[in-house]
C-alpha positions as CSV (number, residue, x, y, z in Angstrom):
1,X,0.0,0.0,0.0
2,X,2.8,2.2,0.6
3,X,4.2,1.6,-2.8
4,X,5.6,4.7,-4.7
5,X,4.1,4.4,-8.1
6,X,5.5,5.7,-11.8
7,X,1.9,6.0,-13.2
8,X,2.8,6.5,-16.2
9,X,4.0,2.8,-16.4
10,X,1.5,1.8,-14.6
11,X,-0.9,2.5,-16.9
12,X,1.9,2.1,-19.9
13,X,2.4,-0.7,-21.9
14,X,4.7,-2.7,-21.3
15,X,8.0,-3.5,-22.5
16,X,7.6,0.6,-23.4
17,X,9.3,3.4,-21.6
18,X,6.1,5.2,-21.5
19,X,7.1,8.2,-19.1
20,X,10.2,8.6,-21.3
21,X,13.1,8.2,-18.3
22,X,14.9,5.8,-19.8
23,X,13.9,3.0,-17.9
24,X,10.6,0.5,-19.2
25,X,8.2,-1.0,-16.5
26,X,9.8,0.9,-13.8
27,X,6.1,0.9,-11.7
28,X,7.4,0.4,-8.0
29,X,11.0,1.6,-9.3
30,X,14.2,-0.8,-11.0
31,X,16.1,-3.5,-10.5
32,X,19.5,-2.8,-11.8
33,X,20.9,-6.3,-12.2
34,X,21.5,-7.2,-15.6
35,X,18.5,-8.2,-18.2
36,X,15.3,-8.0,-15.3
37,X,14.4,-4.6,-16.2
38,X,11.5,-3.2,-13.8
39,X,10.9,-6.5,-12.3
40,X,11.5,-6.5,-8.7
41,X,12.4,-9.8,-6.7
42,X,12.8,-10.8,-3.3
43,X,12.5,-14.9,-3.1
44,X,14.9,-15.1,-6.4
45,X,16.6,-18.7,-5.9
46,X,20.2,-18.9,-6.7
47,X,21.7,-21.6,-9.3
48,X,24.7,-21.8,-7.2
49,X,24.3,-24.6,-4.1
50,X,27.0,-22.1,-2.7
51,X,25.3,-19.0,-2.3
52,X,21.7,-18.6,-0.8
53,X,20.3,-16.3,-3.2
54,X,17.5,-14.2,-2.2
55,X,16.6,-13.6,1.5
56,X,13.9,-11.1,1.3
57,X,16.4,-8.7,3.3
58,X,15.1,-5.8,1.3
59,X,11.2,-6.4,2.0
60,X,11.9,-7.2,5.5
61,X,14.0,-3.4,5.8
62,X,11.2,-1.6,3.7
63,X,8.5,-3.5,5.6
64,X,10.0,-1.8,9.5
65,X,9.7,1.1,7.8
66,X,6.6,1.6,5.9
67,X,4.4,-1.4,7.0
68,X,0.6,0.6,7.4
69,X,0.0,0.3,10.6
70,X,-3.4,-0.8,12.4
71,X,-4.7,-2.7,9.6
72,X,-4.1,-6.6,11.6
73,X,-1.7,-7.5,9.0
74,X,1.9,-8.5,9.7
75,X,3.9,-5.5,11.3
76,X,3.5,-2.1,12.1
77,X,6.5,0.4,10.2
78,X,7.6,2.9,12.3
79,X,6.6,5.6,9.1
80,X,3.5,3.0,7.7
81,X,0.6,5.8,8.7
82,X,-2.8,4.5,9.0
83,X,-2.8,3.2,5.3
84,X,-4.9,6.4,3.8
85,X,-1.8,8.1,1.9
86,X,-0.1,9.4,5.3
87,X,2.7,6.9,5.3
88,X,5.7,7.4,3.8
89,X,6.7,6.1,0.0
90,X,9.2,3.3,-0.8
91,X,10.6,3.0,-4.1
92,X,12.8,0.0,-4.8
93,X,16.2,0.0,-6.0
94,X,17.4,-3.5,-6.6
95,X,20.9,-4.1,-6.9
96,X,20.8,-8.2,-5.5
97,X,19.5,-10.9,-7.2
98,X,19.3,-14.1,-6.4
99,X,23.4,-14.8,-6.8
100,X,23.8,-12.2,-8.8
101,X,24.7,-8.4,-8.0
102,X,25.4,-5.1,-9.4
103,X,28.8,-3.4,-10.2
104,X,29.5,-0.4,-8.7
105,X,28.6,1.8,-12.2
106,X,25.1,0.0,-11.8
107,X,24.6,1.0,-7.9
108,X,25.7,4.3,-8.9
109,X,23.2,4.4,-11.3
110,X,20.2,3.1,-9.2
111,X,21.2,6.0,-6.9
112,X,21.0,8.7,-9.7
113,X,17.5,7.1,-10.7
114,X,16.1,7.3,-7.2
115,X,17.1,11.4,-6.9
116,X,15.7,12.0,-10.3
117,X,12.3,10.5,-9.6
118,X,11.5,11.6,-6.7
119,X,13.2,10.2,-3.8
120,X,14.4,12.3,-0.8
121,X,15.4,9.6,1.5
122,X,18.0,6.3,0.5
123,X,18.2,3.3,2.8
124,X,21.3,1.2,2.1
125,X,21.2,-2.0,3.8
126,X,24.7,-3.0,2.4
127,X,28.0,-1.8,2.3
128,X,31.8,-3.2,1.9
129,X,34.5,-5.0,4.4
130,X,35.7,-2.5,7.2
131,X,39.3,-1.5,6.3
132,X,38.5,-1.5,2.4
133,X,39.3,2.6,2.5
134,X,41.4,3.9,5.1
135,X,39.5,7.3,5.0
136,X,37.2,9.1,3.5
137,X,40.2,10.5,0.5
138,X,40.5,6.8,-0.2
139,X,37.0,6.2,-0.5
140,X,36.8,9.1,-3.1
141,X,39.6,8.4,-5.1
142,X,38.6,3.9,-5.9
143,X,35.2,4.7,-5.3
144,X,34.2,7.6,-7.5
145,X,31.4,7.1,-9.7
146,X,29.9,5.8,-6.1
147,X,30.9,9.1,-4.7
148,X,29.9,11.1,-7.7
149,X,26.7,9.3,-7.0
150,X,26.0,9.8,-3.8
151,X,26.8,13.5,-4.4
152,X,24.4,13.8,-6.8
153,X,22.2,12.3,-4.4
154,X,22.8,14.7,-1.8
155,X,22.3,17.5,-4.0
156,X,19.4,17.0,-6.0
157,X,17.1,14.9,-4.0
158,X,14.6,17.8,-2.8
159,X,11.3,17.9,-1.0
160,X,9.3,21.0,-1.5
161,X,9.2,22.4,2.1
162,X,10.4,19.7,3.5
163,X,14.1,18.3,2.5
164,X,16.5,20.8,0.3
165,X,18.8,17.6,-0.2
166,X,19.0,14.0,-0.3
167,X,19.5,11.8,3.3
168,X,21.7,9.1,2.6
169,X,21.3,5.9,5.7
170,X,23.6,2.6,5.4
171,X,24.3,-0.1,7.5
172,X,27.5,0.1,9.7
173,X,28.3,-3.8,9.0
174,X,27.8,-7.0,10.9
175,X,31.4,-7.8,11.0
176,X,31.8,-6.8,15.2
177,X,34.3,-4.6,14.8
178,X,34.8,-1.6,16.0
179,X,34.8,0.8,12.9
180,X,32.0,1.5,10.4
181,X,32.0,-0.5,6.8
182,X,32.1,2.0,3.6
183,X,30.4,3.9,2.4
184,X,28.4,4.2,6.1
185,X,31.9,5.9,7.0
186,X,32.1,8.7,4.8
187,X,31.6,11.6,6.7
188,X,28.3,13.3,5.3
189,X,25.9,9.7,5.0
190,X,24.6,8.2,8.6
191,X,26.1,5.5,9.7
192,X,23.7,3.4,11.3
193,X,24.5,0.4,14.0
194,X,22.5,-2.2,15.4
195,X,21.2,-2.4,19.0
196,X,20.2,-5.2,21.1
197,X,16.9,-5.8,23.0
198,X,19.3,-4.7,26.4
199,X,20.0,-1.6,24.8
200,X,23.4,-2.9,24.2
201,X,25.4,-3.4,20.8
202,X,23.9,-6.5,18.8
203,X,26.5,-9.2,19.0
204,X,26.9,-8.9,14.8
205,X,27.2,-5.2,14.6
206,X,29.7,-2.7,13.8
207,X,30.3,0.2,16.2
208,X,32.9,3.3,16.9
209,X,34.8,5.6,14.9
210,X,32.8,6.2,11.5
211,X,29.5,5.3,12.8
212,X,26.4,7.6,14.1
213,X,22.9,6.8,15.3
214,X,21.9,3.0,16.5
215,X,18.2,1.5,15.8
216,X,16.9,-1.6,17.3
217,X,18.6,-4.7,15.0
218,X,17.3,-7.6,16.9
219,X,20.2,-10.5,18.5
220,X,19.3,-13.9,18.1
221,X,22.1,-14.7,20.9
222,X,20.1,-12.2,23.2
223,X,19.2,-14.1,26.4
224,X,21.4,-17.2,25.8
């Protein structure tokens, strides 16, 4: 219900870029692995026996965000509403499929698309090893089309009123280690961490230098 919505493809044709963005069937937003188009996933199996595939990480992120609340279904998203357009709007930006994933060009892309169509706010429930960049100078030089992005992000995401620039989340990492992965780190996104039901530091999560706020991340060792 919550669903942000490119109408125009909606009500398009499809196989047709009918709003003209560059982009065919994107009607809930794009999934920017190879060849799948505006088809979104979430249970995508993975021909590898090696790698799991899809975990429905993503649906299970957006859903604490913007599941409607008070309708007696499932969960209740901290930003749902009460299911009568108050809630807030999730577009999807796929980037993992099944055993497949994006290169960084293609992630830099999704996050260009998202600014240009409307997004304000970017939750980025990934992010790479800690001590892959030593700094932020070292993130910007091997990583620039993702900085370029996030940039462009930053400066052209707008809300009428409401946000005169993109707010860019990511996960700090689940590596327990006391440093924030990339691109969490870099100094103007929000690194966020993950907090146990005992207000303490979820045994997976990343903490200290380079991270900022903490949000309640569940620990399945809580307790044991």
């Amino acid at each position: 219900d919550n669903m942000w919505v490119n109408e125009a493809e909606f009500n398009g044709e499809a196989g047709v870029d009918d709003d003209g963005n560059g982009y065919f069937d994107d009607i809930y937003g794009y999934n920017f692995v190879p060849g799948t188009a505006g088809t979104i996933t979430w249970d995508k199996p993975s021909v590898n026996p090696d790698v799991e595939g899809d975990v429905g990480h993503g649906t299970h992120v957006a859903g604490t965000v913007a599941a409607v609340n008070n309708n007696g279904i499932g969960l209740c998203g901290v930003a749902g509403g009460t299911g009568k357009g108050d809630g807030v709007r999730l577009m999807s930006i796929e980037i993992f499929e099944g055993d497949e994933g994006c290169f960084t060009h293609q992630i830099a892309e999704g996050i260009r698309y998202a600014a240009d169509n409307g997004a304000v706010i970017a939750n980025n429930s990934w992010g790479y090893d800690p001590y892959s960049y030593a700094n932020d100078k070292a993130f910007e030089n091997y990583m620039g089309v993702l900085h370029e992005a996030i940039n462009y992000f930053k400066e052209n995401a707008r809300l009428e009123g409401v946000l005169d620039g993109g707010i860019m989340l990511f996960a700090a990492g689940n590596e327990t280690t006391a440093v924030s992965d990339y691109p969490g780190a870099y100094h103007s996104n929000i690194s966020v961490t993950a907090m146990a039901a005992n207000y303490t530091p979820a045994f997976y999560t990343n903490y200290g230098a380079g991270t900022n706020i903490c949000a309640p991340g569940g620990d399945a060792s809580y307790g044991t």
